[in-house]
C-alpha positions in Angstrom: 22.3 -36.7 61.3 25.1 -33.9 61.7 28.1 -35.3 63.5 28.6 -31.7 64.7 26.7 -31.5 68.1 25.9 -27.7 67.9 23.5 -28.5 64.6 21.5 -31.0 65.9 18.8 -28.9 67.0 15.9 -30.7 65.6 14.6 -31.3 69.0 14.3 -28.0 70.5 12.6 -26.8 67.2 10.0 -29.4 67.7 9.7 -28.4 70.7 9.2 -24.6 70.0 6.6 -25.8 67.4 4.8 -27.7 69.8 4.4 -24.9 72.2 2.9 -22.3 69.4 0.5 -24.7 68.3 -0.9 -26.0 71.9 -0.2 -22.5 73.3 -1.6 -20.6 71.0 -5.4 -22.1 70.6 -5.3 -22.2 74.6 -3.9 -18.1 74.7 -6.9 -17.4 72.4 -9.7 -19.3 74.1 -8.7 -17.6 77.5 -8.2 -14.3 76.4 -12.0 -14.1 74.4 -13.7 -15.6 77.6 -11.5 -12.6 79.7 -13.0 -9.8 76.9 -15.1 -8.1 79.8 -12.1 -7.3 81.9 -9.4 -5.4 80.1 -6.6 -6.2 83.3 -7.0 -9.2 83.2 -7.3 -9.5 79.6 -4.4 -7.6 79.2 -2.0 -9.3 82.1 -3.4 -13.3 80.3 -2.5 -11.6 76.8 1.0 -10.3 77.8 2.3 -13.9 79.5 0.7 -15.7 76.6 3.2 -14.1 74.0 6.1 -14.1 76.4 5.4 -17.5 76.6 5.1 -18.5 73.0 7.8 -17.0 71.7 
């Protein structure tokens, strides 16, 4: 552990890994069953990257 506070970031990297890799699989899923309907597609596509990264 770093004794300076502004290093000890560990958690919030965890937690950015953690929402790539559950948000990711889910962002795919719904955006293939969405294929037929480009707005819609395209709307669910755009919040899914905003929201992963």
């Amino acid at each position: 552990q770093v004794s300076c506070p502004e290093l000890n970031d560990s958690k919030w990297i965890a937690l950015c890994i953690y929402n790539v890799v559950v948000l990711s699989p889910v962002g795919v899923v719904v955006v293939m069953a969405t294929e037929d309907k480009p707005e819609i597609n395209y709307a669910l596509e755009s919040s899914m990257i905003l929201l992963v990264t």
